[in-house]
mmCIF file of the N, C-alpha and C atoms, coordinates in Angstrom:
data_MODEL
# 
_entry.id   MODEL 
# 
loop_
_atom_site.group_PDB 
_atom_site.id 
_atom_site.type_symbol 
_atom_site.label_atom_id 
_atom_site.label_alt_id 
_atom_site.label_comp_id 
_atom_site.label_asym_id 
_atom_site.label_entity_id 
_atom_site.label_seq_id 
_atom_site.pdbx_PDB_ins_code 
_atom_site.Cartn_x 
_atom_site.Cartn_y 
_atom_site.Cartn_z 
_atom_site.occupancy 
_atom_site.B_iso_or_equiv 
_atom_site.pdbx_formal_charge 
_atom_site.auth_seq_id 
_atom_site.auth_comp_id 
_atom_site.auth_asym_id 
_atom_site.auth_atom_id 
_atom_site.pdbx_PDB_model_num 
ATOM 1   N N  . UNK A 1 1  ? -21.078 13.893  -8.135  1.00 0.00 ? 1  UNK A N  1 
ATOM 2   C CA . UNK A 1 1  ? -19.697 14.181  -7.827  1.00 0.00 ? 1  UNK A CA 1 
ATOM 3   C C  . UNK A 1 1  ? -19.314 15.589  -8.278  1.00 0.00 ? 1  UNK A C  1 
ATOM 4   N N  . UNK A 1 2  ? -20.040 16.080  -9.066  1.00 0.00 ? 2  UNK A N  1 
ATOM 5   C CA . UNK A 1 2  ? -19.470 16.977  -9.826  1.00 0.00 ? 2  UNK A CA 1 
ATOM 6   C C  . UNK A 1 2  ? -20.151 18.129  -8.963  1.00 0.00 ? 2  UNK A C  1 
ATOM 7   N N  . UNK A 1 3  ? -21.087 17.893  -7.961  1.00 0.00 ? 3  UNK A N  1 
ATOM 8   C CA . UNK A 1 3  ? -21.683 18.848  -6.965  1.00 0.00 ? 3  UNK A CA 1 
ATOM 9   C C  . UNK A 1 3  ? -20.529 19.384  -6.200  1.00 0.00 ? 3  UNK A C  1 
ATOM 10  N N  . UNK A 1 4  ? -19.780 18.027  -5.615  1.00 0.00 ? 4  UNK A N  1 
ATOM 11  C CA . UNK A 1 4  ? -18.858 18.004  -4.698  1.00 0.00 ? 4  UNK A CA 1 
ATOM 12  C C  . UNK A 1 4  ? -17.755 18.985  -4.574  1.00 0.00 ? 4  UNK A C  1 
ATOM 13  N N  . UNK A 1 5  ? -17.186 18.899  -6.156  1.00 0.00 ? 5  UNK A N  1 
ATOM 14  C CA . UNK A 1 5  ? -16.017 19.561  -6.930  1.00 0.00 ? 5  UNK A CA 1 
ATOM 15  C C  . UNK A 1 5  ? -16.754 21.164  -6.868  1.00 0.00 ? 5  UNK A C  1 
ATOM 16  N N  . UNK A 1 6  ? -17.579 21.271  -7.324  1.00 0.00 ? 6  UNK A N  1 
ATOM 17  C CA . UNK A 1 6  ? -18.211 23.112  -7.228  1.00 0.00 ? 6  UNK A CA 1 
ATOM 18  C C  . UNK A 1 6  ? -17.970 23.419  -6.058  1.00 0.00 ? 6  UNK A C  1 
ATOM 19  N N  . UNK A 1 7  ? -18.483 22.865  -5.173  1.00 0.00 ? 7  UNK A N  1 
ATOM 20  C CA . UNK A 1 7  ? -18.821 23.159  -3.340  1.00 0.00 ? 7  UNK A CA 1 
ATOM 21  C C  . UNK A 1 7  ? -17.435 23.886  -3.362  1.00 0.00 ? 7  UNK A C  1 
ATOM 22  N N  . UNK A 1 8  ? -16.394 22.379  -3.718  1.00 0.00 ? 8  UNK A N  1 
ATOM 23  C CA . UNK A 1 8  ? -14.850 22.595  -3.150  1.00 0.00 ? 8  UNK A CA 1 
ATOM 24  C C  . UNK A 1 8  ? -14.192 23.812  -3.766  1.00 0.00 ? 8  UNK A C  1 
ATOM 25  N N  . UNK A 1 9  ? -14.655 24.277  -4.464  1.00 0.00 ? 9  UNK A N  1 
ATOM 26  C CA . UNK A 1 9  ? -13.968 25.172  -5.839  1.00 0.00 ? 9  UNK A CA 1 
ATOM 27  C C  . UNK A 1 9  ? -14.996 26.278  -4.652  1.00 0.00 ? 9  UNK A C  1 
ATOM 28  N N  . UNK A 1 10 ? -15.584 26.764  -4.877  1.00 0.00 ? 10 UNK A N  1 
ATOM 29  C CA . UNK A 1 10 ? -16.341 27.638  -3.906  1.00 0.00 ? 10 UNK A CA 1 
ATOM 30  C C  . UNK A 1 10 ? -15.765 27.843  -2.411  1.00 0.00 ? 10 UNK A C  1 
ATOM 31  N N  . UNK A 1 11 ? -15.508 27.179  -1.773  1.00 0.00 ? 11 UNK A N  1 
ATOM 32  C CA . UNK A 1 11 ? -14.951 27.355  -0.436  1.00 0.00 ? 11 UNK A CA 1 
ATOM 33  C C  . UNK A 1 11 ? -13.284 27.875  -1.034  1.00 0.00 ? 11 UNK A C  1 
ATOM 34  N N  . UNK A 1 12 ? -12.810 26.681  -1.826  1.00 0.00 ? 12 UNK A N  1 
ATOM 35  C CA . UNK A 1 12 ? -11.077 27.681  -1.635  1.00 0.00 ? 12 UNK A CA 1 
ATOM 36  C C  . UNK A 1 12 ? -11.191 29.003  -2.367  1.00 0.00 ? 12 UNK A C  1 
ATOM 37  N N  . UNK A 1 13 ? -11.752 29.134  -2.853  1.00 0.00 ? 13 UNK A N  1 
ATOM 38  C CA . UNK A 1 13 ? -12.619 30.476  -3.658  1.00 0.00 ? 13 UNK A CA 1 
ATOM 39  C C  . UNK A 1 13 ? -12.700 32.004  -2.718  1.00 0.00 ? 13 UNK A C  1 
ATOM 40  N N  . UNK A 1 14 ? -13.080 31.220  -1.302  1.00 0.00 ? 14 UNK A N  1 
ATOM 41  C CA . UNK A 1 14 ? -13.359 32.520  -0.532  1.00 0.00 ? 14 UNK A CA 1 
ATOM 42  C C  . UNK A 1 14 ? -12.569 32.418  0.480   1.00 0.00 ? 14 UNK A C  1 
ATOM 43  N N  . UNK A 1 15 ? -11.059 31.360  0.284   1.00 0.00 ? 15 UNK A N  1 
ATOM 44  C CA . UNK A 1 15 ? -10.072 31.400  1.054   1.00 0.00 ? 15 UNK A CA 1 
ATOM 45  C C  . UNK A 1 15 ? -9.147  32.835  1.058   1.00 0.00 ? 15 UNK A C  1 
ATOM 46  N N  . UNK A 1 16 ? -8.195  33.391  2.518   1.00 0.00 ? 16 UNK A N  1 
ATOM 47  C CA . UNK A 1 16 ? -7.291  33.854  1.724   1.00 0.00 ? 16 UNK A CA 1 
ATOM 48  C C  . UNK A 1 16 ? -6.323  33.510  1.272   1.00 0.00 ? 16 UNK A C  1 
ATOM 49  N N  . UNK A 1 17 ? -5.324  34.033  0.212   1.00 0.00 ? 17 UNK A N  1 
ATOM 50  C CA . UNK A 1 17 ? -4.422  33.654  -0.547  1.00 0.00 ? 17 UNK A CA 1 
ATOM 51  C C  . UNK A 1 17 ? -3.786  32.632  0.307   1.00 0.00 ? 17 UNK A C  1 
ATOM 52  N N  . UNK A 1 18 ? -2.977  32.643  1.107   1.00 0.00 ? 18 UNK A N  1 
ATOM 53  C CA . UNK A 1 18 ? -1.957  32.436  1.913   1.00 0.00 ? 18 UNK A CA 1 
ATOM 54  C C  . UNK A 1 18 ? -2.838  31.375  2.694   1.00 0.00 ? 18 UNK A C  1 
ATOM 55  N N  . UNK A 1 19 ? -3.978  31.023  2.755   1.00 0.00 ? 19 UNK A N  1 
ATOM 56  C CA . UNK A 1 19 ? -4.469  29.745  3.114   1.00 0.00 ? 19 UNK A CA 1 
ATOM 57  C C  . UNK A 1 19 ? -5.132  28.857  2.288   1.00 0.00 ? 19 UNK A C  1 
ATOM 58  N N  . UNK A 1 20 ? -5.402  29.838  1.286   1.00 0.00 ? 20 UNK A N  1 
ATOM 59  C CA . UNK A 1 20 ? -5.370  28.654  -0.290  1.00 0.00 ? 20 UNK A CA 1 
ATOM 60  C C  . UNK A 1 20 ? -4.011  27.778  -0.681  1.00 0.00 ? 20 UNK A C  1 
ATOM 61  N N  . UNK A 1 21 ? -3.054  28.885  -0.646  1.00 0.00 ? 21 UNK A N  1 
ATOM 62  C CA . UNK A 1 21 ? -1.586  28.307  -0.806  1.00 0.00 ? 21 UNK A CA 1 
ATOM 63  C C  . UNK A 1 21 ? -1.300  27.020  0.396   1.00 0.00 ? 21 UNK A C  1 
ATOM 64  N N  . UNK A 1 22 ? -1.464  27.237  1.549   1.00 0.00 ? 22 UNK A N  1 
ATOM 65  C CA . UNK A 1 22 ? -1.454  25.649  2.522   1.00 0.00 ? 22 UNK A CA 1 
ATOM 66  C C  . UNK A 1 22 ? -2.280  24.376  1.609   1.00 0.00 ? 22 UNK A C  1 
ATOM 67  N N  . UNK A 1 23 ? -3.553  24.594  1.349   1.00 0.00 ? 23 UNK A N  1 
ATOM 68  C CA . UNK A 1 23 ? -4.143  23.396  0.710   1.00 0.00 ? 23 UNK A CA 1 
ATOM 69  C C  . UNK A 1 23 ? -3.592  23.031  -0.716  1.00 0.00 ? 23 UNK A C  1 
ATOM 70  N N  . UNK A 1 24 ? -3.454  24.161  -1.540  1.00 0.00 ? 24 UNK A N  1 
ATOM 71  C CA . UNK A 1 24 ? -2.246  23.617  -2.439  1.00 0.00 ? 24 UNK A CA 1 
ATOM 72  C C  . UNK A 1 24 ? -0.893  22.506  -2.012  1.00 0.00 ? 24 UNK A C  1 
ATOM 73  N N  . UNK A 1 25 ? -0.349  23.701  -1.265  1.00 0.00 ? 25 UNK A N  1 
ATOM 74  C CA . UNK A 1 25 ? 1.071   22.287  -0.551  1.00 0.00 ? 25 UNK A CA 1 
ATOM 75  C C  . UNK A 1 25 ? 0.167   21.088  0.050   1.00 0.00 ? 25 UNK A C  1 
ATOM 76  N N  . UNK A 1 26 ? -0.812  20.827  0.597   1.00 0.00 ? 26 UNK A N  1 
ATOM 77  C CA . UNK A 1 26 ? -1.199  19.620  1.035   1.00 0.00 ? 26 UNK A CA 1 
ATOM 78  C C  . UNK A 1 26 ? -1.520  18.895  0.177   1.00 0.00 ? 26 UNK A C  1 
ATOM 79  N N  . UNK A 1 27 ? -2.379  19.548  -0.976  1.00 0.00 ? 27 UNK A N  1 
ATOM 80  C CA . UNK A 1 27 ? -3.048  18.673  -2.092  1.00 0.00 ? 27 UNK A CA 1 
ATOM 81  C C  . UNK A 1 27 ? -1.621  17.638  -2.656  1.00 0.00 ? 27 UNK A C  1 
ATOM 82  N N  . UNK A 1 28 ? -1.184  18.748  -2.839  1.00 0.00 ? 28 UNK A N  1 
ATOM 83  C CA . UNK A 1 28 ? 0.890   18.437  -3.802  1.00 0.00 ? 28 UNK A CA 1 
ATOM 84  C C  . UNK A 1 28 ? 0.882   17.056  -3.016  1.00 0.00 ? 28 UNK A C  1 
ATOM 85  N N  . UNK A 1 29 ? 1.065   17.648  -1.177  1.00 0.00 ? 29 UNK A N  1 
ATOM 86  C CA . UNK A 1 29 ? 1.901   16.268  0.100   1.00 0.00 ? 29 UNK A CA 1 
ATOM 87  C C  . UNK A 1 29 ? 1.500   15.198  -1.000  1.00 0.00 ? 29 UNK A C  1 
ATOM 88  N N  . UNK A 1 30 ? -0.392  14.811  -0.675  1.00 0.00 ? 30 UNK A N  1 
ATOM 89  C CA . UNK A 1 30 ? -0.828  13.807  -0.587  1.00 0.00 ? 30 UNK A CA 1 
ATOM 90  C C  . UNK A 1 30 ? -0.458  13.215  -1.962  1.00 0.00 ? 30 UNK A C  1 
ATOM 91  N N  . UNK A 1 31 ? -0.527  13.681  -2.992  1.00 0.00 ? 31 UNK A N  1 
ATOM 92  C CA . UNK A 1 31 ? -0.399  13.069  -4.255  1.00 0.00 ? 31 UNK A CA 1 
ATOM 93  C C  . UNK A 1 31 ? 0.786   12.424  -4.394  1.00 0.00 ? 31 UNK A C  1 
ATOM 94  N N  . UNK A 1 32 ? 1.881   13.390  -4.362  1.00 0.00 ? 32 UNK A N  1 
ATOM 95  C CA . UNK A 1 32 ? 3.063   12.872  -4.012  1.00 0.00 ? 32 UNK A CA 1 
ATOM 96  C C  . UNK A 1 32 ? 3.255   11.643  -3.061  1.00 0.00 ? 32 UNK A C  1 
ATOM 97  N N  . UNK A 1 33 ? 2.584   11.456  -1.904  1.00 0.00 ? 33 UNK A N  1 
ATOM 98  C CA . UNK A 1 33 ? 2.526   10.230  -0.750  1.00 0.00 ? 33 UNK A CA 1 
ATOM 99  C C  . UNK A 1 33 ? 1.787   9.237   -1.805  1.00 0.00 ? 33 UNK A C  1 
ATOM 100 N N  . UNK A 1 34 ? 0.499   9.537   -2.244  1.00 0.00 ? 34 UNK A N  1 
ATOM 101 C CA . UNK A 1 34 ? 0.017   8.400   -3.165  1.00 0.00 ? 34 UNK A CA 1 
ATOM 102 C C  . UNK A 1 34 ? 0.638   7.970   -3.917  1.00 0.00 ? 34 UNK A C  1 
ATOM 103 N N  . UNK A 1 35 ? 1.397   8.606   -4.691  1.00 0.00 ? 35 UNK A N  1 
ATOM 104 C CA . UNK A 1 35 ? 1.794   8.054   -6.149  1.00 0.00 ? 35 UNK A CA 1 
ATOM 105 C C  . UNK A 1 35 ? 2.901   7.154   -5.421  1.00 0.00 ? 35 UNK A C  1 
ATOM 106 N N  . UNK A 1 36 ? 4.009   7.274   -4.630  1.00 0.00 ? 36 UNK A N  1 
ATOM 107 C CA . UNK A 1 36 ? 4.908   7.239   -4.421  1.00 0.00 ? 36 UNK A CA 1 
ATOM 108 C C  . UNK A 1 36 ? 4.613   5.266   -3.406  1.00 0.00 ? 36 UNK A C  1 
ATOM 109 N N  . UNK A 1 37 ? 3.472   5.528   -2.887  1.00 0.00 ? 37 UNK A N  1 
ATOM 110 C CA . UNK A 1 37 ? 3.179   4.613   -1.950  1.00 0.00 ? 37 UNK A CA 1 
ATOM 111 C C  . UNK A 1 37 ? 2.730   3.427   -2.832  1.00 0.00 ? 37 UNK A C  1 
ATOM 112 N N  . UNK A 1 38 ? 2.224   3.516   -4.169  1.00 0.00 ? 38 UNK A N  1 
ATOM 113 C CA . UNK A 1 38 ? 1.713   2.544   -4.911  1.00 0.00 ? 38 UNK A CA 1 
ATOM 114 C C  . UNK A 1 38 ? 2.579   1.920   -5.554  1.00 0.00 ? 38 UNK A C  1 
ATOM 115 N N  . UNK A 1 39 ? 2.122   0.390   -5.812  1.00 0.00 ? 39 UNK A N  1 
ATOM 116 C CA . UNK A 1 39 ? 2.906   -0.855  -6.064  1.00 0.00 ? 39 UNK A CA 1 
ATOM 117 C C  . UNK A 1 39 ? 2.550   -0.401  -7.674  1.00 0.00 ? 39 UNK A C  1 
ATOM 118 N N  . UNK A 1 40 ? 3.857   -0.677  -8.562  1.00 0.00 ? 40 UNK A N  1 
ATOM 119 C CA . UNK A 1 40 ? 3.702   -1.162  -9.767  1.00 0.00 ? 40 UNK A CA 1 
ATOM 120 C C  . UNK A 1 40 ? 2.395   -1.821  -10.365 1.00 0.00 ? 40 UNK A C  1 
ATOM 121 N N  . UNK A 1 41 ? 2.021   -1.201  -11.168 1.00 0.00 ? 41 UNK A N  1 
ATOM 122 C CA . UNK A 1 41 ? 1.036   -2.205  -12.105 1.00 0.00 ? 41 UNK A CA 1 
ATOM 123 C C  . UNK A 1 41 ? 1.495   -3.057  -12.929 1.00 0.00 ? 41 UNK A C  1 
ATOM 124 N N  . UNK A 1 42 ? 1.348   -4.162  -12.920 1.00 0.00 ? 42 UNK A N  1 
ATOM 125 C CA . UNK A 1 42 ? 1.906   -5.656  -13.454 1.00 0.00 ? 42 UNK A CA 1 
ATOM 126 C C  . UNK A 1 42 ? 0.430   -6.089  -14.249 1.00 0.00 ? 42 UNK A C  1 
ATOM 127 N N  . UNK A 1 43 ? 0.751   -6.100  -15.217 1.00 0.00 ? 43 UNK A N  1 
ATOM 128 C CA . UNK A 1 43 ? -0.777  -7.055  -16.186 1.00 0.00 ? 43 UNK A CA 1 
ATOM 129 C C  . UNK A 1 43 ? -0.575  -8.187  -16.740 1.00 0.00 ? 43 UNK A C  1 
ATOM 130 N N  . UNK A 1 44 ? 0.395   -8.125  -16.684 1.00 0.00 ? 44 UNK A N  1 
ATOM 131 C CA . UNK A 1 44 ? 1.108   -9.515  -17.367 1.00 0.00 ? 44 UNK A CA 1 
ATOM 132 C C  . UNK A 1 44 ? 1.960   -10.542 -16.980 1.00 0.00 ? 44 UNK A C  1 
ATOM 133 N N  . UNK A 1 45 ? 1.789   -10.902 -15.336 1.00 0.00 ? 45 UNK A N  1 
ATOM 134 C CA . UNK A 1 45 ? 2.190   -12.088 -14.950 1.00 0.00 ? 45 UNK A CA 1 
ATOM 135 C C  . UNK A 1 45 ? 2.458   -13.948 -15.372 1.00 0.00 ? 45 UNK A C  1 
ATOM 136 N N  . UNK A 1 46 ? 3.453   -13.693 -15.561 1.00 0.00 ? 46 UNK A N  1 
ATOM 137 C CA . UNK A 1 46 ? 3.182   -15.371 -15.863 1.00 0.00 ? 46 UNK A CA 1 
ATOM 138 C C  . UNK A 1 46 ? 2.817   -15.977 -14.687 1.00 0.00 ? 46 UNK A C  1 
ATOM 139 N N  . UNK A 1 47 ? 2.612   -17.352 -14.846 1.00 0.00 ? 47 UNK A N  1 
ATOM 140 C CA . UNK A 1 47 ? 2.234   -18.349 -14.287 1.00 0.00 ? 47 UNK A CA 1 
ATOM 141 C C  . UNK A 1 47 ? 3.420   -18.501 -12.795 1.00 0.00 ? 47 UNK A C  1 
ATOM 142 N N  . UNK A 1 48 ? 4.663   -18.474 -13.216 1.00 0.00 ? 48 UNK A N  1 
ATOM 143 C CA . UNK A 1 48 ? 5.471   -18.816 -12.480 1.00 0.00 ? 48 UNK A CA 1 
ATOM 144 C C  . UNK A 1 48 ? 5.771   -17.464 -11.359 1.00 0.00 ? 48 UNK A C  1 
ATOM 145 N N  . UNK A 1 49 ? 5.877   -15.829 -11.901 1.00 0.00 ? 49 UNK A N  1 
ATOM 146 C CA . UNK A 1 49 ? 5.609   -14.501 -11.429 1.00 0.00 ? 49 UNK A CA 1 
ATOM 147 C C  . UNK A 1 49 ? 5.425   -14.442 -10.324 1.00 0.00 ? 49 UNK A C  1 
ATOM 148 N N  . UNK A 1 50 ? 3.703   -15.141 -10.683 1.00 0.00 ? 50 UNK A N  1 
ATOM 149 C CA . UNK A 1 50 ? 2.542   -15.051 -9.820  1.00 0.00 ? 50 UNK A CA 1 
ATOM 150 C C  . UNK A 1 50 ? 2.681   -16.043 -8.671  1.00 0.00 ? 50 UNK A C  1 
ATOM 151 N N  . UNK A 1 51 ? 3.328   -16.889 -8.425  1.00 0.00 ? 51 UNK A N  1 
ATOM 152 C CA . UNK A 1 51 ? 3.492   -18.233 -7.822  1.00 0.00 ? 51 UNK A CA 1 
ATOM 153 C C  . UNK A 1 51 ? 4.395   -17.681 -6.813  1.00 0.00 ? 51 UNK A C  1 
ATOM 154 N N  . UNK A 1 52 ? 5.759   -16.605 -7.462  1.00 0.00 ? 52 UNK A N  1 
ATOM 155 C CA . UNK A 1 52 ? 6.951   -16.851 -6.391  1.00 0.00 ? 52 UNK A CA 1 
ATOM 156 C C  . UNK A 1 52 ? 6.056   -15.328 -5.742  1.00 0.00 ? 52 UNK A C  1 
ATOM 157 N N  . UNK A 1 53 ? 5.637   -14.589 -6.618  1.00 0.00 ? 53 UNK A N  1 
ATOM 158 C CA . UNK A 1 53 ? 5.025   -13.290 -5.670  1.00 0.00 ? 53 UNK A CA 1 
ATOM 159 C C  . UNK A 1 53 ? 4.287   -13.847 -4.458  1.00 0.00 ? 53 UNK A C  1 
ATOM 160 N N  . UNK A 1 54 ? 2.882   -14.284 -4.583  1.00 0.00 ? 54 UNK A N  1 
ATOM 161 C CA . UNK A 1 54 ? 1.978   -15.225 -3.709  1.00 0.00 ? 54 UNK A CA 1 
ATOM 162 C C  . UNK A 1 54 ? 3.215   -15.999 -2.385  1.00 0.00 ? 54 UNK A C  1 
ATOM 163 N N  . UNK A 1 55 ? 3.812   -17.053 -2.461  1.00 0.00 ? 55 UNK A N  1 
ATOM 164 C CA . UNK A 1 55 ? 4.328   -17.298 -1.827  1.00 0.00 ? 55 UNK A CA 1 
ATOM 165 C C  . UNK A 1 55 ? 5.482   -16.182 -1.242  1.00 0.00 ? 55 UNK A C  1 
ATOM 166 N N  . UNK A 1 56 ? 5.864   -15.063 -1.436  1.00 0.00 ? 56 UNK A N  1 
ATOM 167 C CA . UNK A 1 56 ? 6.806   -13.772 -0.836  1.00 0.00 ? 56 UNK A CA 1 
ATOM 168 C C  . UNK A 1 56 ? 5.697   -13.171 0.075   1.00 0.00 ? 56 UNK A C  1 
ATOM 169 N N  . UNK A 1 57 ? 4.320   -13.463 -0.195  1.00 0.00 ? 57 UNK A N  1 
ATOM 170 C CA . UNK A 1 57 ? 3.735   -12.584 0.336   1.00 0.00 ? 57 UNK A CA 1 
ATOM 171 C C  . UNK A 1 57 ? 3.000   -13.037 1.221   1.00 0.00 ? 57 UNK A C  1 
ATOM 172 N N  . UNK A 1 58 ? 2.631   -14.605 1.227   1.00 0.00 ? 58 UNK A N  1 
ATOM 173 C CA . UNK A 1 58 ? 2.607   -15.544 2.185   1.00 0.00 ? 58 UNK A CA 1 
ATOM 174 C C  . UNK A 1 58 ? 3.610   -16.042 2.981   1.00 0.00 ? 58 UNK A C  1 
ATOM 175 N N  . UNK A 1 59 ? 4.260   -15.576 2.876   1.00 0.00 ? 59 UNK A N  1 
ATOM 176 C CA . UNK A 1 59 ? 6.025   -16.292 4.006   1.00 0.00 ? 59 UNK A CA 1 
ATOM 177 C C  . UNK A 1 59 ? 6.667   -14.781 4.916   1.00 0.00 ? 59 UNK A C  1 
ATOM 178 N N  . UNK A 1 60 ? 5.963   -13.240 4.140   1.00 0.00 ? 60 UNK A N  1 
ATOM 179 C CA . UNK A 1 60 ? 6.647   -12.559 4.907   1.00 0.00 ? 60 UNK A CA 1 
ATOM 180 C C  . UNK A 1 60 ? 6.536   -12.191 6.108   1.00 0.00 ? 60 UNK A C  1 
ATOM 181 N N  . UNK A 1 61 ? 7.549   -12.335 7.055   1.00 0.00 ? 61 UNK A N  1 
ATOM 182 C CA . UNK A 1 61 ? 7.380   -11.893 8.068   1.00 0.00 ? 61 UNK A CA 1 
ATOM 183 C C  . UNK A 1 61 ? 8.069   -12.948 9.203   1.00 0.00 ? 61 UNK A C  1 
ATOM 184 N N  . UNK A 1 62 ? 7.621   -13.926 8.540   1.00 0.00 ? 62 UNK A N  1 
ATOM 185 C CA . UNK A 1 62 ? 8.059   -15.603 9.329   1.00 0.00 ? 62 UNK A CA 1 
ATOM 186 C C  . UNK A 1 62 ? 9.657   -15.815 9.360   1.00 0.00 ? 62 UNK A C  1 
ATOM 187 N N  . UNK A 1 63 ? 10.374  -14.694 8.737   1.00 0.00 ? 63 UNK A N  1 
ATOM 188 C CA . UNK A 1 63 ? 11.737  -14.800 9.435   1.00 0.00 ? 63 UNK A CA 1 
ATOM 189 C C  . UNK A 1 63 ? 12.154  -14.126 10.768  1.00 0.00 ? 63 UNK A C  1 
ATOM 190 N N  . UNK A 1 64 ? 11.098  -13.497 11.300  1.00 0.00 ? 64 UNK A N  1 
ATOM 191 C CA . UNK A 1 64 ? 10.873  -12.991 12.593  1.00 0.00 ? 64 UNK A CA 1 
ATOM 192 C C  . UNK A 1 64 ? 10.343  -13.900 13.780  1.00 0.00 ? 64 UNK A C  1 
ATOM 193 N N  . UNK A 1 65 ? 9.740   -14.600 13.129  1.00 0.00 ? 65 UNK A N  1 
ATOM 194 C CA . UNK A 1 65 ? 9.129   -15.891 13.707  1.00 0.00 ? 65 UNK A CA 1 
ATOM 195 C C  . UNK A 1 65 ? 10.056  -16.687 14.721  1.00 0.00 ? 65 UNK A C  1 
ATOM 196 N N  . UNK A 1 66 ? 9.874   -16.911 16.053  1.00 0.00 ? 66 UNK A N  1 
ATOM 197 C CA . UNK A 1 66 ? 10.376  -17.954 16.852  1.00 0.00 ? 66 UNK A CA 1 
ATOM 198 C C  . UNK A 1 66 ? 9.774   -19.460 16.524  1.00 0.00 ? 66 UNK A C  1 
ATOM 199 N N  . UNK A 1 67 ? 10.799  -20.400 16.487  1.00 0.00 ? 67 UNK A N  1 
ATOM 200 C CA . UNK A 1 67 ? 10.723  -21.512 16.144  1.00 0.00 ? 67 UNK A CA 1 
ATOM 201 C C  . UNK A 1 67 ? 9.786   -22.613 17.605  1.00 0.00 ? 67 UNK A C  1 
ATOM 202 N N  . UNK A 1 68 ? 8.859   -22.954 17.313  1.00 0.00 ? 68 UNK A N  1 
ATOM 203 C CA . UNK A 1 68 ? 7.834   -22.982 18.442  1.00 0.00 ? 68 UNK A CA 1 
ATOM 204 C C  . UNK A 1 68 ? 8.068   -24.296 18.789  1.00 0.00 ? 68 UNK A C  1 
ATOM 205 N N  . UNK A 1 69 ? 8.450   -25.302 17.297  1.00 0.00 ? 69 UNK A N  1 
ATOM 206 C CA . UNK A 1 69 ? 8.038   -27.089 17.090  1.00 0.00 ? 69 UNK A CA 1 
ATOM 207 C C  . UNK A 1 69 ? 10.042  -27.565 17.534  1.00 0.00 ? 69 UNK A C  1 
ATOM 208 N N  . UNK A 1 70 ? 10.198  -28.375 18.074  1.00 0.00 ? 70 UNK A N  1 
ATOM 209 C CA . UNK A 1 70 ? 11.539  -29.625 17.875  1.00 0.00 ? 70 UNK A CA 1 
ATOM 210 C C  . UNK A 1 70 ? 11.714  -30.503 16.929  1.00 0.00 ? 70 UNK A C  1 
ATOM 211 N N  . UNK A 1 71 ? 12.905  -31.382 17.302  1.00 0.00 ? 71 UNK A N  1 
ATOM 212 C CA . UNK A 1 71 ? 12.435  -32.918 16.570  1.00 0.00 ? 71 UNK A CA 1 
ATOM 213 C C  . UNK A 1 71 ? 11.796  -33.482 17.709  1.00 0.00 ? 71 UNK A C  1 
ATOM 214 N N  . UNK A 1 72 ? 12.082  -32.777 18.799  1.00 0.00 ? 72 UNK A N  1 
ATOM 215 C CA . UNK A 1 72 ? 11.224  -34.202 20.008  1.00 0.00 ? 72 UNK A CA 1 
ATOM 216 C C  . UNK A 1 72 ? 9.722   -33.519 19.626  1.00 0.00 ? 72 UNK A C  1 
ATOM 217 N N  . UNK A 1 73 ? 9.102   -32.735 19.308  1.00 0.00 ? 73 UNK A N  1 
ATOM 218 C CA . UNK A 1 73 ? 7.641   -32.915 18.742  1.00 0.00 ? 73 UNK A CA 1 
ATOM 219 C C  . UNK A 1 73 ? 7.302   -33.450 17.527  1.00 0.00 ? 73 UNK A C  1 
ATOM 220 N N  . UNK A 1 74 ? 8.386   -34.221 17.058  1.00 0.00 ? 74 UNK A N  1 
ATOM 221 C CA . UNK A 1 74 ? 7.518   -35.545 16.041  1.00 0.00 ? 74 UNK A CA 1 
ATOM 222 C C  . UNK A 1 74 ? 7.030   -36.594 16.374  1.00 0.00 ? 74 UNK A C  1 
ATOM 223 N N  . UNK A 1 75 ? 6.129   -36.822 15.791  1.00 0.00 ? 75 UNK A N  1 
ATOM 224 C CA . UNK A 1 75 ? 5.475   -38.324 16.091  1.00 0.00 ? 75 UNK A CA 1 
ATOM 225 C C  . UNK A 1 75 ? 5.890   -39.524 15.254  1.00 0.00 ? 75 UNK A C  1 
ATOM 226 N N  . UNK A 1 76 ? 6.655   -38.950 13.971  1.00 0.00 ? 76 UNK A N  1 
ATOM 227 C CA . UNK A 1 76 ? 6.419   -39.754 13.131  1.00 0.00 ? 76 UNK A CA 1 
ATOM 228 C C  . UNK A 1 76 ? 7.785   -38.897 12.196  1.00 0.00 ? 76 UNK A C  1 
ATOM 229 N N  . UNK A 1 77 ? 8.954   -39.440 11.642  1.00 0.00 ? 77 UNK A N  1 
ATOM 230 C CA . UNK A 1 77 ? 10.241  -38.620 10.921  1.00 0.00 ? 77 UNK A CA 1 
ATOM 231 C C  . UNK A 1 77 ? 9.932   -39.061 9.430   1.00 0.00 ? 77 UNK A C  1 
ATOM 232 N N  . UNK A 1 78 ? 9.650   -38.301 8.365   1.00 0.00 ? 78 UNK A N  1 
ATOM 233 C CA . UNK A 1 78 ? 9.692   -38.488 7.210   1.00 0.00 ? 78 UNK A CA 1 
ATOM 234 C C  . UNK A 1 78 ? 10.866  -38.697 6.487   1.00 0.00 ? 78 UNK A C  1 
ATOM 235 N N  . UNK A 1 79 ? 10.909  -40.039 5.956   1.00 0.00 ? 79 UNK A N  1 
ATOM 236 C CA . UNK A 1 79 ? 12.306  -40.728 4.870   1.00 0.00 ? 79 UNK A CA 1 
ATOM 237 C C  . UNK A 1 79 ? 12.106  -40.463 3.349   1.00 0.00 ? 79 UNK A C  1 
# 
């Protein structure tokens, strides 16, 4: 890896200024987009946390959902 990093250091090296300065502002964009795009780190979920997260993340979307089933597609009405 550390090949990689020389190479890269070498090429903006024999950039000119003013197109070194573009990959600067891009380097900045992306970091900024990363940091910004990432979910919280959580280490310490409880039991219950973890349960209502899982199910938010299994149900989303399904309020978009068209309702497909009736009551006339039961076979059988639970009491």
């Amino acid at each position: 890896m550390t090949m990689v990093y020389a190479e890269l250091i070498e090429k903006l090296e024999r950039l000119p200024d003013e197109k070194r300065a573009e990959v600067f502002d891009f380097v900045d964009y992306l970091a900024a987009r990363f940091t910004s795009h990432r979910a919280p780190i959580v280490d310490h979920w409880t039991d219950q946390e973890f349960a209502d997260m899982a199910m938010q993340q299994a149900l989303r979307g399904m309020d978009d959902d068209s309702v497909i089933y009736g009551d006339t597609d039961l076979r059988e009405r639970w009491q």
